[in-house]
C-alpha positions in Angstrom: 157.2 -42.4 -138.0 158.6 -44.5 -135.2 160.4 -47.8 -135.9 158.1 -50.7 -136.0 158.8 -54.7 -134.4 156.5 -57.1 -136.1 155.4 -60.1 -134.1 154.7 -63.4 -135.8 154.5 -67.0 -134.9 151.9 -69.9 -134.9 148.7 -69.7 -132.7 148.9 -69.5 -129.0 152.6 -68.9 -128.5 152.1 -66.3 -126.6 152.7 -63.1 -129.1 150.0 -61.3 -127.5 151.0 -61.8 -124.2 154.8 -60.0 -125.1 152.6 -57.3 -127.0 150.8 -56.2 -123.5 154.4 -57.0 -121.6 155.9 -54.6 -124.5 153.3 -51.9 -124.2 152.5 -52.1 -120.3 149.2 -52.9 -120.9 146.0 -55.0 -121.6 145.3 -54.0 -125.6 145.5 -57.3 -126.8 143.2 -59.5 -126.0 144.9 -62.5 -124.2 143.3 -66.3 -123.7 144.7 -69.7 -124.0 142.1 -70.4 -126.6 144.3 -70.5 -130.0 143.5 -68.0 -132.5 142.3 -65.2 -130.8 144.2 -62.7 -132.4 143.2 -61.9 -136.1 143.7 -58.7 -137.3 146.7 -56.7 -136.9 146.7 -54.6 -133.8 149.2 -51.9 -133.1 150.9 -49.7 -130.0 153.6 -48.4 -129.0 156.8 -49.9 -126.4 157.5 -47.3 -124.4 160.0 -49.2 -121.6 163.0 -47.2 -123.1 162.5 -43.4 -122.6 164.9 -42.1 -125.3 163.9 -44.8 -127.6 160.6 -45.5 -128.1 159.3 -47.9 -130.9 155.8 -48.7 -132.8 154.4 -52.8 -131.6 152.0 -55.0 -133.8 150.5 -58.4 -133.2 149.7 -60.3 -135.8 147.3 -64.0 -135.4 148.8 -67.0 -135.2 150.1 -69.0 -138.9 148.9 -72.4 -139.2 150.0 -72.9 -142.5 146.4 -72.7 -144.1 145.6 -70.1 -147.0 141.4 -70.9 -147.0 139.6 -68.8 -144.5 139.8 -66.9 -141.6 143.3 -68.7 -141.2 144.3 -67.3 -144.8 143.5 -63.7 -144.0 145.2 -64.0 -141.0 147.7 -65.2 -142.5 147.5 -61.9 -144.9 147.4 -59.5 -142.0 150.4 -61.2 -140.6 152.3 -60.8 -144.5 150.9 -57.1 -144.3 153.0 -56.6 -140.9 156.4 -58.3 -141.6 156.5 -56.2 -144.6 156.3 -52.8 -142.9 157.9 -53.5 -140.0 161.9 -52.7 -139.4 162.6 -56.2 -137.4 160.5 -59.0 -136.7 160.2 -60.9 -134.1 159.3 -65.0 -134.4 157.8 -65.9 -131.8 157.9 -70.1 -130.7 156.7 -71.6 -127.5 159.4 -73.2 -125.6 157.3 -75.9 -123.7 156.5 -77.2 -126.8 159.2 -76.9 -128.8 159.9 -76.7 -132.6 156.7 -77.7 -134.7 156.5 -78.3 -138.8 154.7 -75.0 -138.8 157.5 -73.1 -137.3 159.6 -74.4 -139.6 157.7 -73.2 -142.4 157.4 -70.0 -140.9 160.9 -69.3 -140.2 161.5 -71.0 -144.2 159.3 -67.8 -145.1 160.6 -65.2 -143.0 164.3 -66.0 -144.6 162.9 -65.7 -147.8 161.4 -62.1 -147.1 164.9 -60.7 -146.5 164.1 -58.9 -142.9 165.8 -59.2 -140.1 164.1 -61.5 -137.1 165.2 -63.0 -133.7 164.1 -65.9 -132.5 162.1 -65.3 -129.4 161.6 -68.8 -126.8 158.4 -67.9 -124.6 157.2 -69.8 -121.7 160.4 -71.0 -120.7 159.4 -70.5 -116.9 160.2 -73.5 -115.1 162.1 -75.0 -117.8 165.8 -76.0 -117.7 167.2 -73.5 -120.0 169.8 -75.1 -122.1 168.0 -78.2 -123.7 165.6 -75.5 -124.7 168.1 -73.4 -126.2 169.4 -77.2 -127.7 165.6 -77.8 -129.5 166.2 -74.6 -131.4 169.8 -74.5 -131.9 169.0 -76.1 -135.7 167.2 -73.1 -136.6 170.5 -71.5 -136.9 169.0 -68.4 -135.7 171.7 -65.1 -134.5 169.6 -64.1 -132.0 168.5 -66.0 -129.6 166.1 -64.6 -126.7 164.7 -66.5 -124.2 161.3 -64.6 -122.1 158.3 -65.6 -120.2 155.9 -62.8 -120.9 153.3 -63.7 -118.7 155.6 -63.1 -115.9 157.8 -60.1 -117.7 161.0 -62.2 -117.2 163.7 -61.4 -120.4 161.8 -58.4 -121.1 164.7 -56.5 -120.5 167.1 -58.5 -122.0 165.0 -58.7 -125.1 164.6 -54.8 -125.1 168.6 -54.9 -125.2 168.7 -57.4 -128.5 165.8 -55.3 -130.0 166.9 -51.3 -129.7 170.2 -51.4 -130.9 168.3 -53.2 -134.9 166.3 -50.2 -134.9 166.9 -46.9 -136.9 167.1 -43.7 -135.0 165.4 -41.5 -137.2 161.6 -42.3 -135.5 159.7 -39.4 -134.4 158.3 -39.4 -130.7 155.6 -36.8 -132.1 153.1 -40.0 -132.8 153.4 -40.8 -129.1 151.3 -38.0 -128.1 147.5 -38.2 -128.4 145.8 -35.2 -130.8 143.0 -33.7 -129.5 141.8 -32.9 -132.8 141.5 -36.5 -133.8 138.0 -37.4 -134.1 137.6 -40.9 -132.3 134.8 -42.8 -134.2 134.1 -46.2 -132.8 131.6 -48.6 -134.9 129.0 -51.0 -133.3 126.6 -52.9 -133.9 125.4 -56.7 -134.1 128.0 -59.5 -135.6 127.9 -59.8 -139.5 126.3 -56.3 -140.6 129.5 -54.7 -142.2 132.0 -53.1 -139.5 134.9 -54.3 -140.9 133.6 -54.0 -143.9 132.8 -50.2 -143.8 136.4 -49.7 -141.9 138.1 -51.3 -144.6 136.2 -49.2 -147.3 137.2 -45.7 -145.2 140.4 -46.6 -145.2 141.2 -48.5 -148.7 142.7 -51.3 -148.3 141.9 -54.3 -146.4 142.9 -53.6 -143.1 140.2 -55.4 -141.1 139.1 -59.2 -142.2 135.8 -59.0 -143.2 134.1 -62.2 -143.9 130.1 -63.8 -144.1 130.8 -65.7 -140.6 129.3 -64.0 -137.6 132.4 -62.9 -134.9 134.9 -62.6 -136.9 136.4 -59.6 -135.4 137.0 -60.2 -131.6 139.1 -56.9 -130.2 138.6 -53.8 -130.7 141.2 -52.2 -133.7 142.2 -48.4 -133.6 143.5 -47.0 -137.2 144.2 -43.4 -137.8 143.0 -41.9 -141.0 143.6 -38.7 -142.6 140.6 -37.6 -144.7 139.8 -34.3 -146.5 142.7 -32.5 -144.0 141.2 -33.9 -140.8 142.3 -36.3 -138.5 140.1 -39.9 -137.3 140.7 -42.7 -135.0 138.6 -45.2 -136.4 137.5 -48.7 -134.0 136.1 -51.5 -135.6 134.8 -53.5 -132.6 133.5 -57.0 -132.1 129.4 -57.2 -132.3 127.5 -57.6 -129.4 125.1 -60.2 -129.2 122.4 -60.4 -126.7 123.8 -61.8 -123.1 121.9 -65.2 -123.0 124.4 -65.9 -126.2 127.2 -65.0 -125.1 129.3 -68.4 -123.9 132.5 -68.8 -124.9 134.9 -66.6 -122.2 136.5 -64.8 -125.4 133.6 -63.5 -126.6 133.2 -61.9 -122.9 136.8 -60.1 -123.3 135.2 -58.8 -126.9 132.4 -57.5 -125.1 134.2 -55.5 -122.5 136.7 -54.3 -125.0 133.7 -53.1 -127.0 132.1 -51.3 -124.1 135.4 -50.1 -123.6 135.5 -48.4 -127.0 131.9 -46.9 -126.2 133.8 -44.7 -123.3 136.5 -43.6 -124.8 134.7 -43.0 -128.1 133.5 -39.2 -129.3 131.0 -40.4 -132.1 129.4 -43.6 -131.9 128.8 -44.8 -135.4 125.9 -47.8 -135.5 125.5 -49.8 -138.5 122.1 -51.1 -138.8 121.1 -54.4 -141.5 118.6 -53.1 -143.7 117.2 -56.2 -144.6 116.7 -57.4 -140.6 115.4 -53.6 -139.4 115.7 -52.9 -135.5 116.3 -55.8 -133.6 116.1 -56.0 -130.0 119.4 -56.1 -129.3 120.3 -52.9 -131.6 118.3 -51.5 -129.1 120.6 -52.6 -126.6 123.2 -51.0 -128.7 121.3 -47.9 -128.6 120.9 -47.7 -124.9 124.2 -48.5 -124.0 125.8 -45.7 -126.1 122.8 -43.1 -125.0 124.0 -44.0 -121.2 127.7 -43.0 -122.2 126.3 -39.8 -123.5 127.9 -40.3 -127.0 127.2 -38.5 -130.3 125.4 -41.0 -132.0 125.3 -41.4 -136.3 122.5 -44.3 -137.2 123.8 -46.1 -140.6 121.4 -48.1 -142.2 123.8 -50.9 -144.2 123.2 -53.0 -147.4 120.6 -50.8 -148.6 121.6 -51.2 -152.2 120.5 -54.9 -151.3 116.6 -53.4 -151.2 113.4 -52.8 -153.9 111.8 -50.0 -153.6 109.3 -51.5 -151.3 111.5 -52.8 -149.1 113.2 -49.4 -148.6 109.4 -48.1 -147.9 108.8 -50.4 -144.8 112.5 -50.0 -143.6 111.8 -46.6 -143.6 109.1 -46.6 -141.9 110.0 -49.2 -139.0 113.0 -47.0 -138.5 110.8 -44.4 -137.5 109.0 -46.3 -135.3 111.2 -47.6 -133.4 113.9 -45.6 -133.2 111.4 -42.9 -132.1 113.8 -42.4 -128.3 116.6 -41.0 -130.4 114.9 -39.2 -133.2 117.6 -36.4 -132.7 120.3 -38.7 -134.3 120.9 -38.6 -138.5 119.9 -41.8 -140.3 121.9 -42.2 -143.1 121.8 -45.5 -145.7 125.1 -46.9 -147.0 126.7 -49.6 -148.8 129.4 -50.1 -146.9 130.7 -53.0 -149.9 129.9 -50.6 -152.7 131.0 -47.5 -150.6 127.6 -45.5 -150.8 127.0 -42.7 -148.9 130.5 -42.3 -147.2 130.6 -38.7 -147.9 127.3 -38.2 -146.0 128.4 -40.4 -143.0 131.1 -38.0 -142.7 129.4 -35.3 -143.2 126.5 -36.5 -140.3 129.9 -37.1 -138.0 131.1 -33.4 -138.6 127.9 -32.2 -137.2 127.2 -34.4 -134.7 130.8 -34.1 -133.2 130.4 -30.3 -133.6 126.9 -29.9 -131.6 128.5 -32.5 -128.8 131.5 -30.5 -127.9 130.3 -27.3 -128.8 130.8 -24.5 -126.0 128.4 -22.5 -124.5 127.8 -19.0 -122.5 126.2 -18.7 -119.5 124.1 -16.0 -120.9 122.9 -17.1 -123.9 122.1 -20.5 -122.3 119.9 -18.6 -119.3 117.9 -16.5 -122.1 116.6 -19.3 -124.0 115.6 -21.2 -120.4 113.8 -17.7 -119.6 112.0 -18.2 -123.3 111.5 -21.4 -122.7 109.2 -20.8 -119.5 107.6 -17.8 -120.7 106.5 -19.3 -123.8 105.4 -22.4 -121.9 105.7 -22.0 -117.6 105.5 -25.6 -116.0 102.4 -26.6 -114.6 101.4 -27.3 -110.9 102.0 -30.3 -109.0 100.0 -30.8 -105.7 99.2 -27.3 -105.7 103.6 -26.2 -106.5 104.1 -24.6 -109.6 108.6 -24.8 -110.1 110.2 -21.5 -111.0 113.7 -21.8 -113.5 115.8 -19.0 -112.1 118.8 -19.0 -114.3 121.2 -21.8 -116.2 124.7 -22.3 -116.9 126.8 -24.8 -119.1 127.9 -28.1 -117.2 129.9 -29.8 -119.6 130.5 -30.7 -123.3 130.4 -34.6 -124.9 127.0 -34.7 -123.9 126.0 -30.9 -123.9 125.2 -30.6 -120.4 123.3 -27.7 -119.0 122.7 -27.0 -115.0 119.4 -25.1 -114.3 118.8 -23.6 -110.9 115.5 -22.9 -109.5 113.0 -24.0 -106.6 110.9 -26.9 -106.6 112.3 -28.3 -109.2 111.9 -32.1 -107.5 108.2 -31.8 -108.5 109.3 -31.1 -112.1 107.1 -33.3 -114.8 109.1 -35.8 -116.9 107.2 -34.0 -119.8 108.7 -30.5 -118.4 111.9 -32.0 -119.0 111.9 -33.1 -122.3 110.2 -29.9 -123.8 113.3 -28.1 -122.3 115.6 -30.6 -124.1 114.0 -29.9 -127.2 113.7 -26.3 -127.3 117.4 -26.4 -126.5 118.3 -28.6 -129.0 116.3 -26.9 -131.3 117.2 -23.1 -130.3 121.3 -24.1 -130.6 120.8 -26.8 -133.7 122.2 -29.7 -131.7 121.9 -32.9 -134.0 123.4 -36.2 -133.1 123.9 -35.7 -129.8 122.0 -36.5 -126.9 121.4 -33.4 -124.1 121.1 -33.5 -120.5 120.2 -31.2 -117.8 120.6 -31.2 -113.9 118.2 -29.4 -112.2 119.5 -27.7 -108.7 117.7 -26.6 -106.0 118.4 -23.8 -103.9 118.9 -24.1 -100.4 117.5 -23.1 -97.1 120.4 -21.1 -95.5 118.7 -21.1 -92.1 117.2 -24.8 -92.7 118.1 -27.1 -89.2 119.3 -24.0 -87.4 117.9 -23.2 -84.2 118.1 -19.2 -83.0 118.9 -19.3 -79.6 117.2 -16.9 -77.2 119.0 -14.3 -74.9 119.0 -14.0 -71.2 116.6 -11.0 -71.5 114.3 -12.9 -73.9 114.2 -15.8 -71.7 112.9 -13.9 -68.7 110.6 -12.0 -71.4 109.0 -15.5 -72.5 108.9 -16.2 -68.3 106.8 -13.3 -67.6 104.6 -13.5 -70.5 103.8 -17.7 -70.0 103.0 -16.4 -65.8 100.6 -13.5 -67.1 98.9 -16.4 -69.5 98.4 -19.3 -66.6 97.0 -16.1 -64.0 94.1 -15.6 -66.9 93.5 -19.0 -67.0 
């Protein structure tokens, strides 16, 4: 494992601002709204070639143990006590606060090592600063604007020489093997919940108040002998709800996770059924093309006759993606993990599964003889051959001739024989359809000298009969 820096320090200093300046990029999600940051969110610093080091943000400490501000606050304990060196972050403008003080009062009694990091000391006069702080009686003293990457480098000086040298780079690079699972959904129907039961411990704060998770959290797991990425993201509400500019950065990082996703897990409230904007959900990850698991959550929460109608409203309308495994859980009692893994292995399997270009071309010649397209304005569309496009959706290229008058129906009965001839579950299929073309469309033949007099001779014979 690579050597880990902790980041700590009351809200809005500024920590995940030096995070992104750290990591060269835009993971944590930055506003000047305090408290943004909750969970715990890790990367890597990569600004020193030779010697690379593990990143985490933590949320800010206010000093309150009740809440959302207490499990913070336990996420923030979690880091500092894994990490190698910790960095306390304070905001220079301000200066020192009684929070920081009982921050720094709790750092010295964990025993690690810390520097005192100033932010937002752009525009400032540096020493009565450095004068505000100087009762902390702090070794290491480091002075950065992270908004603006200034004492980045000098910081980067303080920080690699603390660190051990025995990290491995190895983590650095990404596996293709992992499976990246990303889970979505509405606010308040269990994805932290469910992320936290996968992995064991409380990773995630999970709580009964709607948006508590804001940014979207990649933890690797290790289950069974195979490798996950799991993403808890923020819920996604329906647009005319959407207000406050945070919960606009949540969004995109969400949609974010959707792209760079390979299984698309969406948790579903038993007792509420499919609202509209689950459908949303739906349609968003259907346009990405993603393998798609449907869990159905707090279902030990249900009477038999409740589980009856949920049933059966599930069916109803989730009738546009009837190809995708519904599966109930309890993500708080930790029923039905082993099948949600199990629906993942297969739906992962059919989306990147690889295909020949001749066993792909006999079922689209079975296809149309056991059911040949019908005519459109008098043009019936001949399927000539197909070939594989693309895996993550399966994607399959047919080639043929009028296929523009090709019925929607048409299409969809070639979708499912394919997904039924290969066993494709949990992943949605597409197909291109591609004309051939005319080689001699737009050309003109040009006639010959000889074939010009010809024409001459033969339009004088005409006008004589006439």
């Amino acid at each position: 494992m690579l050597p880990l820096v902790a980041l700590v320090g009351r809200p809005n200093v500024g920590k995940s601002t030096l995070f992104n300046a750290l990591t060269r990029s835009r993971d944590a999600l930055v506003h000047d709204e305090p408290g943004v940051t909750r969970d715990r969110h890790y990367g890597f610093c990569r600004l020193v070639e030779d010697r690379p080091f593990g990143l985490c943000d933590t949320g800010g400490l206010s000093g309150d143990e009740e809440g959302l501000a207490g499990a913070t606050a336990r996420q923030a304990r979690a880091a500092v006590e894994e990490a190698d060196l910790v960095l306390f972050v304070v905001d220079g403008r301000e200066g020192p606060s009684a929070v920081d003080d009982a921050i720094l009062a709790w750092l010295r009694k964990t025993g690690r090592r810390f520097f005192l990091v100033i932010n937002k000391v752009d525009g400032l006069e540096l020493q009565p600063v450095l004068s505000e702080f100087a009762r902390y009686g702090v070794e290491k003293v480091i002075p950065v604007a992270a908004a603006h990457q200034r004492g980045v480098p000098e910081l980067l000086e303080q920080v690699i020489p603390e660190l051990p040298e025995d990290g491995d780079a190895a983590v650095l690079a990404d596996d293709p093997h992992r499976i990246r699972i990303a889970f979505l959904g509405r606010p308040n129907v269990g994805k932290s919940t469910l992320v936290n039961r996968l992995l064991g411990e409380e990773r995630m704060i999970a709580s009964d108040v709607p948006g508590t998770t804001r940014d979207s959290i990649a933890v690797d797991l290790t289950r069974d002998g195979r490798d996950y990425r799991l993403i808890d993201t923020a819920g996604l509400r329906r647009r005319s709800k959407v207000e406050e500019a945070v919960e606009k950065f949540s969004v995109f990082k969400t949609l974010q996770a959707i792209e760079n996703c390979q299984v698309a897990v969406v948790l579903l409230d038993a007792g509420e059924g499919v609202t509209e904007q689950d459908a949303t959900v739906l349609g968003l990850i259907l346009q990405a093309g993603k393998a798609l698991v449907i869990a159905v959550n707090k279902w030990d929460g249900q009477s038999k006759y409740q589980r009856e109608q949920t049933e059966g409203m599930l069916v109803r309308k989730l009738s546009f993606c009837e190809w995708a495994e519904r599966l109930p859980i309890s993500a708080l009692h930790g029923t039905g993990m082993r099948e949600l893994f199990r629906a993942i292995h297969r739906a992962h399997a059919s989306a990147t599964r690889e295909f020949s270009t001749s066993e792909v071309t006999k079922a689209l010649e079975i296809a149309y003889q056991s059911f040949p397209p019908p005519a459109v304005r008098g043009h019936v569309s001949k399927l000539r051959y197909c070939h594989p496009g693309g895996a993550n959706p399966p994607t399959f290229i047919v080639h043929g001739t009028r296929l523009r008058v090709l019925s929607e129906s048409y299409r969809r009965y070639l979708e499912n024989f394919f997904r039924k001839r290969f066993k494709l579950v949990g992943t949605p299929v597409r197909f291109i359809f591609k004309e051939g073309e005319n080689p001699y469309e737009g050309k003109k033949n040009p006639l010959s000298d000889r074939q010009i007099k010809a024409k001459r001779r033969l339009m004088r014979h005409v006008k004589r009969g006439k």
